[in-house]
Structure formats: C-alpha cells, structure tokens
Wavefront OBJ file of the C-alpha trace (Angstrom):
o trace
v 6.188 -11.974 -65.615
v 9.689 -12.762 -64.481
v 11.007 -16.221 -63.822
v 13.744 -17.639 -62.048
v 15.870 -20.627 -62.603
v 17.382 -23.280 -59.873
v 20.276 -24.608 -60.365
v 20.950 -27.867 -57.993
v 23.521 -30.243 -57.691
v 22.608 -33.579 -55.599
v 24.267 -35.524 -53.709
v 23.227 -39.267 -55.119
v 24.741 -40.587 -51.569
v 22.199 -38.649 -49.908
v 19.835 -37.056 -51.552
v 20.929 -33.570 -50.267
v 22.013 -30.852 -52.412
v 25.553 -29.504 -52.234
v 25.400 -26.963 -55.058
v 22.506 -24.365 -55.442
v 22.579 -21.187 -57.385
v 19.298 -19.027 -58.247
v 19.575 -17.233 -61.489
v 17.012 -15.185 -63.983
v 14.884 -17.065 -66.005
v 16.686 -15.785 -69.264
v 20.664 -17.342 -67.956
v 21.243 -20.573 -69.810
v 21.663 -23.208 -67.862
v 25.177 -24.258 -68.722
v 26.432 -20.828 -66.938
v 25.636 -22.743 -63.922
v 28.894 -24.562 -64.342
v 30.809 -21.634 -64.087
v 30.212 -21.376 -60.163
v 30.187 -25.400 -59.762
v 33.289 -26.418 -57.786
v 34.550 -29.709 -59.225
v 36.159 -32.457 -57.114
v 39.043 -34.485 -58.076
v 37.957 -38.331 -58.691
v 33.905 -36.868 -58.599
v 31.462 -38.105 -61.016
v 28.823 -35.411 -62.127
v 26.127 -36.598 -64.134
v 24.430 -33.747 -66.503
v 21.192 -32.924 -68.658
v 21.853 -32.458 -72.045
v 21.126 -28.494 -71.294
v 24.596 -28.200 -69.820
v 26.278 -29.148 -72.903
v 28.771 -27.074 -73.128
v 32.371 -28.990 -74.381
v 34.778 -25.932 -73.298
v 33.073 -26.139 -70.076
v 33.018 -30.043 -69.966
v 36.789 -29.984 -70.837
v 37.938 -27.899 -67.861
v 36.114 -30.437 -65.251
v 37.547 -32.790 -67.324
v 41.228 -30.684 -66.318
v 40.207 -30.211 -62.848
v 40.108 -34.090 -62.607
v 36.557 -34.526 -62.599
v 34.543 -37.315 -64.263
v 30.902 -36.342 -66.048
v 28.379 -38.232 -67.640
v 25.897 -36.050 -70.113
v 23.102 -37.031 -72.766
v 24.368 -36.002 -76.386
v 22.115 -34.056 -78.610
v 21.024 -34.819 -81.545
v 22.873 -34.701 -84.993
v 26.670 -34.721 -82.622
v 29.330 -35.104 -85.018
v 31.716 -37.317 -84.303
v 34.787 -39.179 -85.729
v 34.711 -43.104 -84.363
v 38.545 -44.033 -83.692
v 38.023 -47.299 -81.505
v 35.290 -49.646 -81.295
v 35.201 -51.581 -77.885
v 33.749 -54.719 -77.481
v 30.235 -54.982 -76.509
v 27.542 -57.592 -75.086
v 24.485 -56.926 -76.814
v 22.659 -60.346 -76.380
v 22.452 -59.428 -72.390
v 22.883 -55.948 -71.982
v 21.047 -52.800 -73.481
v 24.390 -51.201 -75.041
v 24.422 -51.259 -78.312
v 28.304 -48.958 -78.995
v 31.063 -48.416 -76.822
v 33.442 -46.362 -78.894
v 35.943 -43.543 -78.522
v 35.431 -40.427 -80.427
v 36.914 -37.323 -81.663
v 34.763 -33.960 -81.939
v 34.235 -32.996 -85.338
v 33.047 -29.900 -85.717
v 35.527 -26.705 -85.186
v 34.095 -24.912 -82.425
v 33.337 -28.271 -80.778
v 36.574 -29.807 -81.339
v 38.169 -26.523 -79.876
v 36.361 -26.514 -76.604
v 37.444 -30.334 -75.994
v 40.071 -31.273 -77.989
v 41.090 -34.703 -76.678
v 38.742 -38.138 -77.301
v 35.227 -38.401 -75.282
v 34.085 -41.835 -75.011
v 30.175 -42.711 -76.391
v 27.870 -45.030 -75.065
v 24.787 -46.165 -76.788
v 22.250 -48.074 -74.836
v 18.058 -49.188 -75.185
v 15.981 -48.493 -72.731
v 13.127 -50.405 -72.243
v 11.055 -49.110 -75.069
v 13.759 -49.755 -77.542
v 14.521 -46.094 -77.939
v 18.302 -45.164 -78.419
v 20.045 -43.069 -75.790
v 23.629 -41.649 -76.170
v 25.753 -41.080 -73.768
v 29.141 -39.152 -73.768
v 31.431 -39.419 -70.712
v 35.083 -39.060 -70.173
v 35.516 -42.059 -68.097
v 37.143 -45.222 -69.601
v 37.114 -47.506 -66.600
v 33.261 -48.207 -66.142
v 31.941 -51.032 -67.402
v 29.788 -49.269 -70.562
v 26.256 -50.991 -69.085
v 27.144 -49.242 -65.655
v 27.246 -46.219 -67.967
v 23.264 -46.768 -68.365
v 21.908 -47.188 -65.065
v 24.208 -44.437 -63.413
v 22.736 -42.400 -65.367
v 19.393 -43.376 -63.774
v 20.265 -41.655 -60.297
v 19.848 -38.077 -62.026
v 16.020 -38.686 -61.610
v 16.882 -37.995 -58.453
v 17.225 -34.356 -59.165
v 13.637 -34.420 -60.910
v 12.281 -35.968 -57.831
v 13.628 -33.185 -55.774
v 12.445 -30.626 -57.537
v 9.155 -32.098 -57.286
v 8.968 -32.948 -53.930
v 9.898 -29.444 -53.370
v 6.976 -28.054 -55.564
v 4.146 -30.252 -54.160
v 5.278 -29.825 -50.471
v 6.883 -26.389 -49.483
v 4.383 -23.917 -51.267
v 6.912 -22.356 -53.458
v 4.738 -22.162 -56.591
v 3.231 -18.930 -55.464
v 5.351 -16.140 -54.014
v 4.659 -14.197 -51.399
v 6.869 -11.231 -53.007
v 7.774 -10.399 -56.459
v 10.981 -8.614 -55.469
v 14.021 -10.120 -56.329
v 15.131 -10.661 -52.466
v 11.762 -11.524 -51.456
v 11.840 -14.498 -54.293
v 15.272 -15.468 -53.466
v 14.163 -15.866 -49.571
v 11.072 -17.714 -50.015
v 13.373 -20.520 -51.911
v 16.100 -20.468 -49.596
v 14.022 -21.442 -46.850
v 11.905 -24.102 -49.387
v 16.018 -25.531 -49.464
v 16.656 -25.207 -46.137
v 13.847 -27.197 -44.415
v 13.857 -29.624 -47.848
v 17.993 -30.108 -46.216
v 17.343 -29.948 -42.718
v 14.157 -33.141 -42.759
v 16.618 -34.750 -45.022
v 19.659 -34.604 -42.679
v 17.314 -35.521 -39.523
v 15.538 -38.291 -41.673
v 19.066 -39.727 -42.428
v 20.845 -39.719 -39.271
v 18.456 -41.115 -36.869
v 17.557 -43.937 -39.892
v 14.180 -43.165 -40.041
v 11.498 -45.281 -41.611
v 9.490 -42.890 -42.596
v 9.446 -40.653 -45.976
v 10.473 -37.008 -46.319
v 6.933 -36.562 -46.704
v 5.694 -37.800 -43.866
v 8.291 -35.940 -41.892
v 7.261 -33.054 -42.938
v 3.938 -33.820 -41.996
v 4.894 -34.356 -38.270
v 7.183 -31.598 -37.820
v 4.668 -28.959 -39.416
v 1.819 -30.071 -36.834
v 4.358 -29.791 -34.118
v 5.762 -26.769 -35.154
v 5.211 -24.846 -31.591
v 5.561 -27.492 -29.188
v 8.916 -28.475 -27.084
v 8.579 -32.276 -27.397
v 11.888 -33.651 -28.334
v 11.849 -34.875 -32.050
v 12.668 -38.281 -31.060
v 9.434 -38.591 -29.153
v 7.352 -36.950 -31.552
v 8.334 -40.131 -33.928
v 8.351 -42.416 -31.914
v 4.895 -44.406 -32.150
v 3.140 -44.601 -28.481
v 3.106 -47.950 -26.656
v -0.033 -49.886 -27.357
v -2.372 -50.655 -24.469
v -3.534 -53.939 -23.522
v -6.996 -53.162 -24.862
v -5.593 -52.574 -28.141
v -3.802 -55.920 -28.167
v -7.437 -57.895 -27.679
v -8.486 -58.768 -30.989
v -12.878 -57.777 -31.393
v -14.473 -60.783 -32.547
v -17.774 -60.424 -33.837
v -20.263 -63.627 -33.408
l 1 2 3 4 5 6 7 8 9 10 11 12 13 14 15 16 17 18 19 20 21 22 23 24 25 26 27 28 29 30 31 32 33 34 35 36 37 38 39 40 41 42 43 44 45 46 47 48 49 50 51 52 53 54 55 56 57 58 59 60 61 62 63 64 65 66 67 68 69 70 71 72 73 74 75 76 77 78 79 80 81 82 83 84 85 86 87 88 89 90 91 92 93 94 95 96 97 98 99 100 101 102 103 104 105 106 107 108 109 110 111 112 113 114 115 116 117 118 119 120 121 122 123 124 125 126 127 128 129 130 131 132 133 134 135 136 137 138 139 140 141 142 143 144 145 146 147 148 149 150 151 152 153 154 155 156 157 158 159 160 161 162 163 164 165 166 167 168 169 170 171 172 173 174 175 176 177 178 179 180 181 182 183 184 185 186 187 188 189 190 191 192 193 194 195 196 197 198 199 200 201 202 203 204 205 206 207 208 209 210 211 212 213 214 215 216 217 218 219 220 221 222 223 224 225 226 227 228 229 230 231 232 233 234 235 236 237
C-alpha cells in the first residue's frame, strides 16, 4: 500500500498553515526544507526529523532563526558556558558549541547554541538553536507552540474524513487533502476574523448542517433571542 507524507508549516500567530507540500511516503522529511521559503528575522521551530545541519545552515544564511530537538549521541565541542538559573527555571546548560563530527561540522560550520532544559518529569531535553538573544528558559516553552502542528494534524484526522480515500490515484489522493486543507484554512480564517467563541470544531459542525442553505454565516452563529417563556424559571413545589 502506498503512503503519503504532509509536510506543514504553521503559523503559531494563527494557527493557519502557510507552507504545505504532499510528498511519497518513502521522501525523508528533511527534503521538505528544500521548498520552504525562509523569512528574514522568522523563527521556525523543527522536529528532530528535519535535522539536517547543511540545510539548517542555509536558513541560518537566509537570515532565518530555527529552533530543533538534537538527537541523541550529538557531538559537540563546548566553547562558552553561559550563566544559568537552575534553582527557578528548568534549564540546566546554556552553552555555545562547535560541531564535531566532519560531515556535521561541514554542513554548519560556525557555533550553534545548546539549551538543556527538564520538563516536568525530570527528563532532559536538548535544544539547538542559532539564536543568542532569547532568554535560554524562553528557549523551552517556545518550543511548546510546535504541539500546535500535532494538534492540527489531528484535528484534521478526526474531523475531515481523510483517513480513508476515496481514490488511490495519485491526483485523486492529492485532491481529497487539498480540500481536507482548504476548509481546515477557510473555518480557521472565518473563526478568527469575526472573533468567534466557538471552537474549530464546533464550526465545522454548523457550517456542515448548513451546507445548502443561503442564511448569512453571521446569522447562522448567532444564538436566537430567548423568549419570555424561557426567561421564567419552573419551580417545582
């Protein structure tokens, strides 16, 4: 069975994607970054599946700031030790580092900076970033807003129907998501510019009931005016 793979990049301000690209389930992930157009003064937070320090080092060029997990067993020479507050914050390191392996040290060949924080549980996360103006404990909680990404790709799954296909062609596939996207974007922009109160989900649920009907969306969420009978309170004796 083939499998396809969706590449996103959200907007944290919004919620809204600004970056997709649909690839084969075999592409590795970090190809993604290949299409992604960076933007001066941006900061793009990353899984640790887009590793990729060549990669890393030209959004670094184009003027771009990231923020990735590291994996495990990264090799790195320490060259500065910055002062940190671990009685009352989680970091544990803020230091600046040099690559140490060849190939690694070839793709980025100037100093990263590594963050080391606890999380609740105690477990130790590492972060590598090539910002050196954020206070290392923001370091640690903006990381936090790339759950938004999992949260989109869930809210996608459990409310547009796109775990089953309704073609297996290529094209057919490709469609199906687009328009999972498309009305995940368009309740999104609606939701945010008339400051709704009410969740993507239950958006969705209005809209899909009213799918046919030419009532203006601002009526269709707007509650209806309560009648004086439903303002007398029933007592019961």
């Amino acid at each position: 069975m083939a499998a396809v793979k969706l590449h996103t990049l959200l907007d944290a301000r919004s919620a809204i994607p600004s970056f997709i690209h649909i690839s084969d389930g075999k592409t590795h992930d970090v190809n993604a970054l290949d299409k992604l157009i960076i933007e001066p003064g941006a900061f793009y937070l990353f899984d640790r599946g887009y590793l990729d320090f060549a990669r890393l080092h030209a959004l670094h060029e184009a003027g771009g700031f990231f923020l990735i997990r590291a994996k495990r067993g990264l090799r790195a020479k320490r060259r500065y030790s910055h002062p940190v507050d671990r009685r009352n914050t989680p970091v544990l390191c803020d230091q600046t580092v040099t690559l140490e392996v060849f190939y690694s040290r070839q793709g980025y060949p100037t100093a990263l900076r590594r963050v080391v924080v606890k999380d609740n549980e105690g477990k130790r996360i590492m972060f590598l970033t090539n910002n050196t103006r954020l206070p290392p404990e923001v370091i640690g909680e903006l990381y936090r807003l790339r759950w938004q990404v999992e949260l989109f790709f869930k809210w996608i799954k459990q409310h547009l129907r796109i775990k089953a296909f309704f073609g297996t062609s290529e094209n057919a596939v490709k469609t199906q998501i687009w328009i999972a996207v498309a009305t995940y974007v368009l309740i999104a922009i609606v939701n945010k510019r008339a400051l709704l109160p009410h969740t993507l989900c239950e958006l969705l649920q209005i809209l899909s009931r009213t799918m046919f009907e030419t009532t203006p969306i601002n009526q269709l969420l707007t509650p209806p005016p309560l009648r004086q009978d439903d303002d007398q309170q029933l007592v019961l004796l």
